[in-house]
Structure formats: structure tokens, C-alpha cells
C-alpha positions as CSV (number, residue, x, y, z in Angstrom):
1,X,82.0,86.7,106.9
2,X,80.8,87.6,110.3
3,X,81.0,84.2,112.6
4,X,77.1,83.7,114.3
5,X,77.6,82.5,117.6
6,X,74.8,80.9,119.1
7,X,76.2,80.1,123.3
8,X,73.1,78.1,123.8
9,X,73.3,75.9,121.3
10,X,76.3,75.2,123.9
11,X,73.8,74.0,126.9
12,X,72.5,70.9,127.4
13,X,68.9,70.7,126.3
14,X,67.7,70.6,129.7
15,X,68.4,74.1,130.0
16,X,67.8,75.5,126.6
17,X,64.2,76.3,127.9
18,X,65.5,78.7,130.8
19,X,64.4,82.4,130.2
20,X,67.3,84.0,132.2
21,X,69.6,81.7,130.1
22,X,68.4,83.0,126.4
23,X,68.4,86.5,128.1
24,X,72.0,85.9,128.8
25,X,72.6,84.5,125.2
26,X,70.6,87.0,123.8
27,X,73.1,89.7,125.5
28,X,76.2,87.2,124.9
29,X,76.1,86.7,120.9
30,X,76.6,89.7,119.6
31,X,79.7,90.7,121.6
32,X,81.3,87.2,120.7
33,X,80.3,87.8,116.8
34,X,81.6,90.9,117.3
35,X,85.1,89.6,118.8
36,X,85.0,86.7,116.2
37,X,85.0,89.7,113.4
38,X,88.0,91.4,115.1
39,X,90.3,87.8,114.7
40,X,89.3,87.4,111.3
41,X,89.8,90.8,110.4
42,X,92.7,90.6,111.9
43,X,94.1,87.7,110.1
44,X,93.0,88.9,106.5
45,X,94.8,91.9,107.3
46,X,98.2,90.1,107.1
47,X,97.6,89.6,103.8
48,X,97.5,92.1,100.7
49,X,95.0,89.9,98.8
50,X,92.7,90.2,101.7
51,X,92.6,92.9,103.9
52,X,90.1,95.4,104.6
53,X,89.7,99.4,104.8
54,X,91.8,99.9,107.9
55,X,94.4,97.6,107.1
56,X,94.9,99.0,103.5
57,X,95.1,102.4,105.3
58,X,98.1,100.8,107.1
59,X,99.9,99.5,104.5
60,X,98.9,102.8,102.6
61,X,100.6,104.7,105.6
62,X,103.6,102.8,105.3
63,X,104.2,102.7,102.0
64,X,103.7,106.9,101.7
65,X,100.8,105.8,98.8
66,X,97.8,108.2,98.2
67,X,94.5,106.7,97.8
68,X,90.7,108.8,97.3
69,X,87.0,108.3,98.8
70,X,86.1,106.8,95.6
71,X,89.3,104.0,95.2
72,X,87.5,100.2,95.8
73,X,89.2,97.8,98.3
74,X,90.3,95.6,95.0
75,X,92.2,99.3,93.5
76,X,93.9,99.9,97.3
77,X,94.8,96.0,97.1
78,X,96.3,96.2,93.6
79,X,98.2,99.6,94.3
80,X,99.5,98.0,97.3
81,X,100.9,94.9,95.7
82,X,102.4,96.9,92.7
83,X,104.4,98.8,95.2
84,X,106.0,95.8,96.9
85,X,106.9,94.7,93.6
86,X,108.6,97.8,93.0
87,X,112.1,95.9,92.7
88,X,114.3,96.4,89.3
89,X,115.8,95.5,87.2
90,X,113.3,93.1,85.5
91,X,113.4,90.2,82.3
92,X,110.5,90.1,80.4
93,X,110.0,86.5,81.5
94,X,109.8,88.1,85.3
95,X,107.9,91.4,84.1
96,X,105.1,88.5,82.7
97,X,105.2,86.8,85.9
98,X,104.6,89.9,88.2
99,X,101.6,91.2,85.5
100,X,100.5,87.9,85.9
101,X,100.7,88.3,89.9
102,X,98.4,91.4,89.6
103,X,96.1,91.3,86.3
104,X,95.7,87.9,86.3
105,X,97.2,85.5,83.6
106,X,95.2,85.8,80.2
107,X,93.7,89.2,81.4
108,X,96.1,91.4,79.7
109,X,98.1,91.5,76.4
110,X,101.9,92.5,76.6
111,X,104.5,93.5,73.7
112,X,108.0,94.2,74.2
113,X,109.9,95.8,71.6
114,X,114.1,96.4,72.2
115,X,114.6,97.2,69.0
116,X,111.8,100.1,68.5
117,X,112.1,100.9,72.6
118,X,108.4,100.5,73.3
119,X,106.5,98.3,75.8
120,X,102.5,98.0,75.1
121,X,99.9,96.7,77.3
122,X,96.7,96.2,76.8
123,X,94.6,95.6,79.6
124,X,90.9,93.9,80.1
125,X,88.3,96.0,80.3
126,X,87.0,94.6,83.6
127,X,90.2,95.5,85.2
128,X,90.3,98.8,83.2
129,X,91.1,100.6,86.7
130,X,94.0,99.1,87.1
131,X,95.9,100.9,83.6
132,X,97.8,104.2,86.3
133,X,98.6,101.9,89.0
134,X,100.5,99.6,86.4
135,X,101.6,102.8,84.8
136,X,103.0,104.0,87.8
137,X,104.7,100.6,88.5
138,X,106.1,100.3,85.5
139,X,107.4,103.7,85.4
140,X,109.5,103.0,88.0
141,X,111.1,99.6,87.0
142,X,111.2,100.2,83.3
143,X,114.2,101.3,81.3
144,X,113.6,105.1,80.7
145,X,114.3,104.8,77.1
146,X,111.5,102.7,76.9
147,X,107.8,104.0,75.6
148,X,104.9,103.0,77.5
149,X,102.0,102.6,75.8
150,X,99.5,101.1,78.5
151,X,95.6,101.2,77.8
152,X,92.3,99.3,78.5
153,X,91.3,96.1,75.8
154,X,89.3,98.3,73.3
155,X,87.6,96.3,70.7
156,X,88.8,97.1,67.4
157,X,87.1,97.9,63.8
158,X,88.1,94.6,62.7
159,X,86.7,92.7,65.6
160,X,82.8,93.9,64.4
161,X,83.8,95.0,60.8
162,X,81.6,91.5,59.1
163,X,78.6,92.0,61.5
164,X,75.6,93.7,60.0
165,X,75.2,97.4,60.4
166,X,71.4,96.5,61.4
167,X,72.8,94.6,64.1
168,X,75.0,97.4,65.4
169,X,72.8,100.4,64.7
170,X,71.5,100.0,68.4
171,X,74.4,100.6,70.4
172,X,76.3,103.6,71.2
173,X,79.6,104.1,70.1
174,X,81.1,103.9,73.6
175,X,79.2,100.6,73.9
176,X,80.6,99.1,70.8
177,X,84.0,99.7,72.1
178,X,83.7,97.9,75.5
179,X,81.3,95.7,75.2
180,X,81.0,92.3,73.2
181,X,78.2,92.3,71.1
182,X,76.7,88.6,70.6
183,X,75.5,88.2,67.5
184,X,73.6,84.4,67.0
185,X,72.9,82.4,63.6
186,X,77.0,82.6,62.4
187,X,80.1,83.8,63.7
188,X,81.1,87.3,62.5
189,X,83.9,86.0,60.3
190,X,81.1,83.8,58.4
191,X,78.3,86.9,57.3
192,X,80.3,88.2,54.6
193,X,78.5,86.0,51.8
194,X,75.2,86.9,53.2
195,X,72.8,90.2,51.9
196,X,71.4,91.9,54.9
197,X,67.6,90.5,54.2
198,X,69.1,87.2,54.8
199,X,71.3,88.4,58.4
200,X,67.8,90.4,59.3
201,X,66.2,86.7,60.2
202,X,68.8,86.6,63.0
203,X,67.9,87.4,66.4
204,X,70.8,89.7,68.4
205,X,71.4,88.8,72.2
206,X,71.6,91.7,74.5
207,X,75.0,93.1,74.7
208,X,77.0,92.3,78.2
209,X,76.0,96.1,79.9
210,X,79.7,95.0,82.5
211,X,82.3,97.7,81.7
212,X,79.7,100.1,79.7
């Protein structure tokens, strides 16, 4: 956020009503809001979580990693950070800790099978962007005899299986995979012992349109 200096605010009062003085203020702010930018831009830049454009291009630079026009600051960022943890071997107890690191704990849903030599991921939708980079990652530090199934939180059949087909008839397929539908009067599990002129008094909220 861009610092608003205001130099006369500085000034005694008694000279707060001088013209040449707000002309020089006038001429003054936006070259120190300007400077102020550069510091802070400067100090976000030391940090992955927080820098800009220029300063992922840097890291980008030095890390030989290819970005695109259409890649947001939070993709760059994440890309970034899943290269410096490019470091095996890894447990499973430290593979949690670095998905943690860069999905976010609760945000993802990890299974580790030695004995069928798979790892599956299932990643939220909101961060649905993120499934190549951590495919990429985990290419890298994985055993190579170990699958990787890696994919975006779809919901399931099951999750919408006991909620009225009126209620669903709306949406589009596409919707009713990434999108929660809210249904009110009863939880999904509890509309199995009711007919569908009974459910049809319900009222259905809008679904959540994030993700569509």
C-alpha cells in the first residue's frame, strides 16, 4: 500500500496557509510516495510470500523457471517456493509439512500408499492452479516408482447423491462438480425418507459461483 505523504502536515500551522508552501508540497508528495513505494517494494521483495512482478521475475531468473502473461503473482509465488523446496529425500511426515507450507493445512487431501506405490492428492478447488506446480515438485523429490495421482477436490456422486433431483436440475454439470450446492430445510444425509412434494417446500440458496 502506497505510503501518502502529506509534508505540510509537517509545518507549523502558521505557515500551513502560505501559497508558495502548498505549491511546494503539492510538487513534494508524490515524489516522496513515490520513494516510499520503492522501500516497501523493496523490502517485500526479500520475501517469497510477498514480492511483486519484478522481484518474481528475479527469483524466476535465478532459479531458470518459466512463467506466462497469464500466471497471477500468487502462481509465480507458489512456483517459486516449490522450487526452493526442491530438496529430497523426503518422510511423509516432512512431505505433509512442506504441502502444508504451500497449500495451506486442511486445503488438500494426501494418501500415501508403499505397498501399492501410489501417492494421491487431492487439491481445493480454490487453489486448483496450483495441481502442475506441485506436480512438477513432486516429480522431482518423489521416488520414481511411485504413481502420482494429483488433481483438484472434485465433488463426488456421493456427496449430492440424497439431494433432490429438482434441486439440482438447475445447474450445469461442470457446476455441480466444483461448486457446493446449499441446500436449506435438512442436511443431504437426512432427505432420503422424504417424497419430492415434501423437499419441493424447500427453498435452494444460490450456489457459491467461486471456482465455476
Amino acid at each position: 500500500m502506497v505510503k501518502q505523504v502529506d509534508v505540510m502536515s509537517y509545518l507549523p500551522p502558521i505557515l500551513q496557509d502560505y501559497k508558495e508552501l502548498k505549491e511546494i508540497a503539492a510538487m513534494e508528495n508524490p515524489i516522496l510516495s513515490y520513494l516510499w513505494q520503492i522501500i516497501e517494494d523493496e523490502t517485500n521483495n526479500q520475501f517469497i510470500a510477498t514480492i511483486n512482478r519484478n522481484g518474481a521475475d528475479r527469483y524466476e531468473r535465478m532459479l531458470k523457471i518459466a512463467s506466462t502473461s497469464a500466471d497471477t503473482i500468487e502462481t509465480r509465488r507458489f512456483r517459486i517456493l516449490a522450487k526452493y523446496n526442491d530438496q529430497a529425500p523426503y518422510t511423509r511426515i516432512t512431505l505433509k509439512l512442506i504441502l502444508n507450507s504451500l497449500l495451506g493445512e486442511g486445503e488438500y487431501e494426501l494418501t500415501v500408499s508403499p505397498s501399492e506405490k501410489f501417492i494421491k492428492i487431492r487439491i481445493a478447488l480454490t487453489l486448483s492452479s496450483m495441481v502442475k506446480a506441485v506436480t512438477d515438485l513432486l516429480e522431482r523429490i518423489t521416488p520414481q516408482n511411485m504413481e502420482l495421482d494429483i488433481s483438484p477436490m472434485y465433488y463426488l456422486y456421493k456427496d449430492i447423491e440424497h439431494v433432490p433431483y429438482k434441486a439440482l436440475k438447475k445447474y450445469r454439470y461442470h457446476e455441480l462438480l466444483t461448486t457446493p450446492v446449499v441446500f436449506t430445510g435438512a442436511k443431504y444425509s437426512d432427505l432420503t425418507p422424504y417424497t419430492h412434494q415434501q423437499l419441493s417446500a424447500y427453498k435452494h440458496i444460490t450456489i457459491d459461483e467461486e471456482g465455476v
